[in-house]
C-alpha angles and dihedrals in degrees: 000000000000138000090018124174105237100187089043083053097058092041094056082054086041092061089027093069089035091066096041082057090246133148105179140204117258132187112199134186124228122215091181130324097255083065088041095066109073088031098058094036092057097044111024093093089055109049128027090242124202115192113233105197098205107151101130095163091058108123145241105018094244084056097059090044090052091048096045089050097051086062083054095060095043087058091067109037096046084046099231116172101201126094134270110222116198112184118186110292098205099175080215086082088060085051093102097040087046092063096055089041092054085071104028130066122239113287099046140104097295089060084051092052087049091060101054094040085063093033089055097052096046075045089050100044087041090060100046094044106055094263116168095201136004124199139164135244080211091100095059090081124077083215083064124097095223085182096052094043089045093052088047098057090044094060090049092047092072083038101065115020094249124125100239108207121225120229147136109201100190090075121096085038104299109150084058095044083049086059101045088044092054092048093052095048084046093232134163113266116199120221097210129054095245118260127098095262102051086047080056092050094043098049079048101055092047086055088054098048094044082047095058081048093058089045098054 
């Protein structure tokens, strides 16, 4: 199936549930609370969500604990009721992926390789803990490949036993919604994707831009 809309498919599955009388149980993973927001605001009447924190290539460690706090804070001030899950996140887990990014930008197969490497373990927990669904905030980003992540989720889908549901939040102006909402909820917004390398980008790129200041 090509050039699929993602955001008209879920909601198809959306009315779809709605019509059935039935409200169900979602597990979504969280890439950071600023993503989170629109997400959250547009479905949480639809599903009973639950937050699953698996970002194992964040970096450094303080990072990931900033970051996992900060869900922790949109939680309650955007007065969710589901649970925040927090596995372990052992950066040892982001070893095989690091190698390829070492030599590949952002964007590439490496980033492909990270969310499924996220994707598969919400799959995974879905699967074991009586989810109906399981879904992404990936999507929300235009950094993001929607088509990759929803390919991915797919496949796992028939991997796992799990309904993965279709979406690309970005869409309806999301990304800008995500911004407004984080704003409003007053929360920490990172200016790098997460992994060791972006944080290196994006430390270059600050250097590059402070260095055309100078020169000019």
């Amino acid at each position: 199936m090509n050039n699929i809309n993602y955001n008209v498919e879920m909601e198809k599955i959306i009315e779809k549930n709605k019509k059935e009388g039935l409200k169900p149980k979602l597990l979504m993973q969280v890439c950071c609370a600023p993503c989170s927001t629109a997400v959250m605001y547009r479905i949480k009447d639809d599903f009973d969500i639950d937050m699953f924190y698996y970002n194992p290539m964040i970096y450094p460690r303080s990072e990931l604990d900033k970051r996992t706090k900060q869900v922790e804070i949109l939680a309650s001030r955007m007065g969710l009721d589901g649970k925040i899950i927090v596995p372990e996140n052992n950066i040892a887990d982001f070893a095989n992926i690091a190698k390829k990014r070492r030599e590949l930008p952002e964007g590439g197969k490496a980033c492909y390789d990270c969310y499924k490497l996220r994707l598969e373990e919400a799959a995974k927990y879905a699967g074991e803990n009586g989810y109906d669904y399981f879904c992404t905030t990936l999507s929300i980003s235009p950094y993001k490949n929607s088509k990759w992540i929803n390919q991915i989720g797919k496949a796992l889908e028939e991997n796992y036993g799990v309904k993965y549901l279709y979406s690309d939040f970005k869409k309806r102006n999301g990304y800008k919604i995500s911004i407004d909402l984080s704003k409003q909820y007053d929360l920490y917004r990172q200016s790098y994707c997460g992994c060791i390398f972006s944080y290196k980008e994006m430390q270059e790129h600050k250097k590059n831009i402070n260095q055309e200041g100078t020169d000019n």
